[in-house]
N, C-alpha and C positions, 0 to 999 in steps of 0.2 A: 099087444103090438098092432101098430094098423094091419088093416090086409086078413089081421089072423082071424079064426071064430072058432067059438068054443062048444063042447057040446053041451048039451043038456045036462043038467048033474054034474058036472067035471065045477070042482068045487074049487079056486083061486082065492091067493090073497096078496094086497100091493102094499109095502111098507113104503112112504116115505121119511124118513127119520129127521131129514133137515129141508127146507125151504127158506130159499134167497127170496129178496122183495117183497118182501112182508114187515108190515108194522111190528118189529120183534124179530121171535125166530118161530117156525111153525112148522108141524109134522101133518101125516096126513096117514090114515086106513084105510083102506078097501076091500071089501070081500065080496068076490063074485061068483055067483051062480049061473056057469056058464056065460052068456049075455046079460045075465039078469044083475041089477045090483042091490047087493042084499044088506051092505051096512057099510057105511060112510062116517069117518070120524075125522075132524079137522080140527088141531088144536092151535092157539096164538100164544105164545108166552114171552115172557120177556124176562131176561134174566136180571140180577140185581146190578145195578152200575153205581148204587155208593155215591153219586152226583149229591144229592140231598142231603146224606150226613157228613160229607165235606165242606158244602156250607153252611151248614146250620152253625147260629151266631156270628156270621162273620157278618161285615158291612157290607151292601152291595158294589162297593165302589172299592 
């Protein structure tokens, strides 16, 4: 949180499970060491939307 600080050692971790505004949908990890930031994981995925095998052979028109 802003404002807050952490101590030394005092071992944290930030799930985000979902994220708006993004090309897709994306999560995001955190693990902190105190102030320190100790590992970072930022994933993009995009789920299946089936657009492509609903037209496959049809005419464009």
């Amino acid at each position: 949180m802003p404002g807050e600080s952490s101590t030394p050692g005092e071992s944290r971790e930030i799930a985000v499970d979902y994220l708006a505004r993004v090309e897709g949908e994306g999560a995001m990890y955190l693990k902190l060491d105190g102030d320190r930031v100790e590992e970072v994981q930022f994933n993009i995925f995009e789920p299946p939307r089936f657009y492509e095998a609903l037209l496959r052979g049809r005419r464009f028109d």
